[in-house]
Structures are given as structure tokens and as C-alpha cells.
Backbone as CSV, one residue per row, in Angstrom:
resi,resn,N_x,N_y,N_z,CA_x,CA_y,CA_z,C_x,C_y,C_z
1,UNK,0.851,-1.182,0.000,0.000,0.000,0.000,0.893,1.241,0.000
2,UNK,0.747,2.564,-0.729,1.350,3.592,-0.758,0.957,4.100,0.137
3,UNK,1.978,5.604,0.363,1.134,6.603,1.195,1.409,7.445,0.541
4,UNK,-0.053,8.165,1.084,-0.648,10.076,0.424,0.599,10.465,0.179
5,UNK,0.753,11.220,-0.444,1.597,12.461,-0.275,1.903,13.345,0.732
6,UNK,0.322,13.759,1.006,0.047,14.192,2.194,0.143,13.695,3.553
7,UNK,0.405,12.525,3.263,0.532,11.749,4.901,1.324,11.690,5.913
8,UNK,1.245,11.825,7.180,2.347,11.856,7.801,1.933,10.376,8.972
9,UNK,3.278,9.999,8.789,3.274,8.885,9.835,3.032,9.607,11.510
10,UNK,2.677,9.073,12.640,2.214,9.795,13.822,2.979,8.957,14.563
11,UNK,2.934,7.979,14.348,3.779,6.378,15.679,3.474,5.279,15.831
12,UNK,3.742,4.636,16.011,3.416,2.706,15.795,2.279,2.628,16.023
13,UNK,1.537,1.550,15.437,0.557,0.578,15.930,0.514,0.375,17.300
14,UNK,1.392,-0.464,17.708,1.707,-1.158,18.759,1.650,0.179,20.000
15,UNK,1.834,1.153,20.257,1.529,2.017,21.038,0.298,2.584,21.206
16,UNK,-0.736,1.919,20.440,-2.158,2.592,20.550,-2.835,0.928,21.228
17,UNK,-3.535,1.283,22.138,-4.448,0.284,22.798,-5.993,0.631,22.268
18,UNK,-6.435,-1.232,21.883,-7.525,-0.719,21.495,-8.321,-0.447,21.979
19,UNK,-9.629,0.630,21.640,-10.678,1.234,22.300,-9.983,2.262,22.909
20,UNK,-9.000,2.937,23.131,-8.749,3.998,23.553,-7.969,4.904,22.725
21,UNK,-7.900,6.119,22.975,-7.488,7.236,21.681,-5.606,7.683,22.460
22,UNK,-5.038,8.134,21.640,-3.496,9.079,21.925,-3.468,9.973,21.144
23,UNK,-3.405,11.175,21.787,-2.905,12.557,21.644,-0.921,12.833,20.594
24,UNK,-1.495,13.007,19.293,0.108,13.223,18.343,-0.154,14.646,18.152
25,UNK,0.940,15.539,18.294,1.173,16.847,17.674,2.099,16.683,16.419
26,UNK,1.092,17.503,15.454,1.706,17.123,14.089,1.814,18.611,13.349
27,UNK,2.836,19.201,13.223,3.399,20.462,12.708,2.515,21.377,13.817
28,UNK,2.339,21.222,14.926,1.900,22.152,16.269,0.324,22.017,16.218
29,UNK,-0.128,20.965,15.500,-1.348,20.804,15.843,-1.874,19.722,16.629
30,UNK,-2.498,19.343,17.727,-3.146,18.185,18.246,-3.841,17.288,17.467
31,UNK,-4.084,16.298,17.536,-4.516,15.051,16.713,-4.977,14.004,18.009
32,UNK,-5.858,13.562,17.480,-6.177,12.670,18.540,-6.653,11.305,17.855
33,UNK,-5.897,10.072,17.698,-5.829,8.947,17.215,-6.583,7.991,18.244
34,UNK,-7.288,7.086,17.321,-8.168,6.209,18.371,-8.125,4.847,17.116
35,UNK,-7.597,3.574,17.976,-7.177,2.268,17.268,-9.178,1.769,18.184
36,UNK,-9.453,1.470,16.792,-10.820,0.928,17.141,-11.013,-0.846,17.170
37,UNK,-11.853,-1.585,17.940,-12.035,-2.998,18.156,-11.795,-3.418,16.705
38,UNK,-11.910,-2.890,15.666,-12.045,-4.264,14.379,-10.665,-3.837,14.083
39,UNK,-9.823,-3.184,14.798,-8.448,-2.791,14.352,-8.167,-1.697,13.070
40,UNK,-9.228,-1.275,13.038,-9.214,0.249,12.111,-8.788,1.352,12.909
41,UNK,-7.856,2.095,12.129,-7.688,3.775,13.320,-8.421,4.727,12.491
42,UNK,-8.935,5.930,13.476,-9.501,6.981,12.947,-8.422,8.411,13.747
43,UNK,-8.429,9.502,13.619,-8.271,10.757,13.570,-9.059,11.688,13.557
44,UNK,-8.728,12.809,14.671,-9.532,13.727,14.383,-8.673,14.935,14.958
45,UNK,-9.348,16.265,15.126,-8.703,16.950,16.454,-8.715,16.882,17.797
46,UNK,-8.049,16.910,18.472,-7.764,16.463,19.713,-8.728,17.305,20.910
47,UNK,-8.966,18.424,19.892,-9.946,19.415,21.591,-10.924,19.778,20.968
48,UNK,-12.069,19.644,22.163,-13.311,20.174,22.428,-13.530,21.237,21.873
49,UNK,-13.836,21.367,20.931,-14.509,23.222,20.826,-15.401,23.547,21.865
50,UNK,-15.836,23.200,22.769,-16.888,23.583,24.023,-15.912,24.033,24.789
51,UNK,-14.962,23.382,25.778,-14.264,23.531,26.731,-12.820,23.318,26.965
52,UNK,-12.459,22.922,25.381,-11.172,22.229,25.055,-10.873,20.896,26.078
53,UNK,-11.903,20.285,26.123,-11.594,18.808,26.648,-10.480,17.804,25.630
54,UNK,-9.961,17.181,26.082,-9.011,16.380,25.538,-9.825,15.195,24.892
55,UNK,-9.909,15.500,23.573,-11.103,13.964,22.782,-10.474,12.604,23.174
56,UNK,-8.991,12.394,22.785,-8.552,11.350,23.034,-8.372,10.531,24.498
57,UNK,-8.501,11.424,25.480,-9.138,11.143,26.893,-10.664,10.095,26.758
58,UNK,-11.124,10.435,25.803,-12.617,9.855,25.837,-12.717,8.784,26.017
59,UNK,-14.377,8.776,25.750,-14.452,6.792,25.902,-14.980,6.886,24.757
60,UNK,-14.925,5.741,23.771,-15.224,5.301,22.435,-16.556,4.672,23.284
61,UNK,-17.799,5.128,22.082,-18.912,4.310,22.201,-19.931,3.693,20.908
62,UNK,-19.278,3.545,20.231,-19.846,2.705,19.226,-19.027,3.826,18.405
63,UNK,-19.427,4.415,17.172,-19.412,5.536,16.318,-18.840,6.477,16.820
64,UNK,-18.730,6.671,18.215,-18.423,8.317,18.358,-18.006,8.519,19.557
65,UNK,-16.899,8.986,19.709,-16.378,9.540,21.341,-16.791,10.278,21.964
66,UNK,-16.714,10.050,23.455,-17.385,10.997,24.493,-15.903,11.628,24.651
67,UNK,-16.650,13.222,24.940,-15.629,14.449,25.611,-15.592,13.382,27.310
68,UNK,-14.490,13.959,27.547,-14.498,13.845,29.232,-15.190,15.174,29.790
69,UNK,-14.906,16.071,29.624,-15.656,17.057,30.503,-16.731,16.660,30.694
70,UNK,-17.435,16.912,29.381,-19.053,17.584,29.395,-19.684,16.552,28.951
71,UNK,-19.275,15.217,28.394,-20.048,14.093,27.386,-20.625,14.704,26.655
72,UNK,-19.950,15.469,25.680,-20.506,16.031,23.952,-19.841,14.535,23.365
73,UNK,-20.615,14.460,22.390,-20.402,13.244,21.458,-19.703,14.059,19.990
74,UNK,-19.128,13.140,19.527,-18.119,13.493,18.357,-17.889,11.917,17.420
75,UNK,-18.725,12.813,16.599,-18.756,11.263,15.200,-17.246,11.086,14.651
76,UNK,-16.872,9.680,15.101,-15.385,9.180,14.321,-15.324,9.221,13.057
77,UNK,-16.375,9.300,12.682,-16.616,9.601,10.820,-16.291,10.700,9.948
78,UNK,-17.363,11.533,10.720,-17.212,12.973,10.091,-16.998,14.194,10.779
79,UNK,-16.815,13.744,12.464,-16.362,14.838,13.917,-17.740,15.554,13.822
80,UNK,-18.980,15.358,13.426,-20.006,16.147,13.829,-20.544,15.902,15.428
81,UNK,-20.816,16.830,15.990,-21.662,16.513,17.293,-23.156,17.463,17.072
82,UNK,-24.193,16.600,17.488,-25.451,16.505,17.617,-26.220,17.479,18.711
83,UNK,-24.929,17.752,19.547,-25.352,19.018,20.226,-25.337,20.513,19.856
84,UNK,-24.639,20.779,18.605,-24.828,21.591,18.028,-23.518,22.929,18.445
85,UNK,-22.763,22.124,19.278,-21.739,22.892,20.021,-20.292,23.603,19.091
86,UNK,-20.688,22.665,18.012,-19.041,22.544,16.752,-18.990,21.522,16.752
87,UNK,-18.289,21.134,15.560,-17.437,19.868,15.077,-16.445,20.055,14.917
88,UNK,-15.760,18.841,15.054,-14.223,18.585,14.662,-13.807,17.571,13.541
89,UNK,-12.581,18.737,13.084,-12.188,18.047,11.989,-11.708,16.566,12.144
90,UNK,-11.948,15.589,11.192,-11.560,14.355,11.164,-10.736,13.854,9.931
91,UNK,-9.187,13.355,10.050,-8.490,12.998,8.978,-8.244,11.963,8.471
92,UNK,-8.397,11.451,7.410,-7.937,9.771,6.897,-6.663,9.383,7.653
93,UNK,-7.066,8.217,8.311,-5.992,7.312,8.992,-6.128,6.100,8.356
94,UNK,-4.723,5.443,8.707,-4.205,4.069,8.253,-3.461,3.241,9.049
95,UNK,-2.685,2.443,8.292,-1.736,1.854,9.123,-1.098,1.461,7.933
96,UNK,0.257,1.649,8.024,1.537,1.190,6.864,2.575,0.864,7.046
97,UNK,2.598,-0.752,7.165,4.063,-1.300,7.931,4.144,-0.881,9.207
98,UNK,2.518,-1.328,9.825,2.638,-0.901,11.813,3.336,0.372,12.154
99,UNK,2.992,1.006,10.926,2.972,2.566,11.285,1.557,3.207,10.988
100,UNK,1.696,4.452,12.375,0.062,4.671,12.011,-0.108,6.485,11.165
101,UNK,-0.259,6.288,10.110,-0.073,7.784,9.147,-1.483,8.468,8.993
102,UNK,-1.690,9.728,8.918,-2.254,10.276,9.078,-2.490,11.470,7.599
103,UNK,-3.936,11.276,7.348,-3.722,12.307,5.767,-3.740,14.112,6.220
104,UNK,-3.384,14.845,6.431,-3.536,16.159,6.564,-4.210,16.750,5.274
């Protein structure tokens, strides 16, 4: 498998536990990576537009992570939340040679 052009590798496989997310700064931006049960990773931004809660703190619940603060929900898909608070951006993730890259 190639990678984007655009892609930047973030850090192993093997350092992400599944069902839970890690916090990568990538050219001074937060990212918040989450290795999901069927072994797919997703990406998104790492803070809350409400309160700047830390996303990757969250708990994965099917589709969509809970904030820790406030439990705003945030779609792993498309970073929309249903509360109407903001969304967050969400970036194509992979994995390439148990590296985990990220599309900017």
C-alpha cells in the first residue's frame, strides 16, 4: 500500500491500545488517534470546541467519542456533534508497515 503524499506517519501501531485514543502533535497541531475494536484507526482533532476537553481522553462508544468534561459526542466519521456545540475536523488514517499515518 502507498502513502498520500500528504501523509504523515504519527507512531506505531503497537503504542495505541484498542478502544482507547493518543494525543500526536503534528506540525503544532493536536490530533487525537483512536485504534478501534475491528483494528481500524480513525483521527480527528484532539480538543473540544466547548471547553477544550481532551477527545482522546474519551471513551469510544460505538461511532463516536465521548468528551471527558461535558459528554458532547463526536462522530469518528465525520467529527459532527449533535449538540450543536461545533465539530471537529476528522483525517484519513491508516496503518503502513505498523505505522500509524495520518492524511492532513
Amino acid at each position: 500500500m502507498s502513502i498520500p503524499v500528504d501523509a504523515v506517519p504519527v507512531g506505531a501501531l503497537e503504542d495505541l491500545t484498542p478502544g482507547e485514543g493518543r494525543t500526536y502533535v503534528v506540525d503544532g497541531k493536536q490530533l487525537a488517534v483512536f485504534l478501534l475494536g475491528d483494528g481500524t484507526v480513525r483521527a480527528m482533532d484532539a480538543v473540544c470546541p466547548h471547553k477544550g476537553g481532551p477527545l482522546a481522553d474519551g471513551q469510544i462508544d460505538g461511532s463516536v467519542v465521548v468528551c471527558p468534561l461535558h459528554q458532547y459526542t463526536f462522530s469518528l466519521d465525520d467529527g459532527s456533534c449533535p449538540s450543536g456545540i461545533g465539530s471537529v475536523r476528522t483525517y484519513p488514517a491508516t496503518v503502513v508497515d505498523g505505522k500509524v499515518t495520518v492524511q492532513l
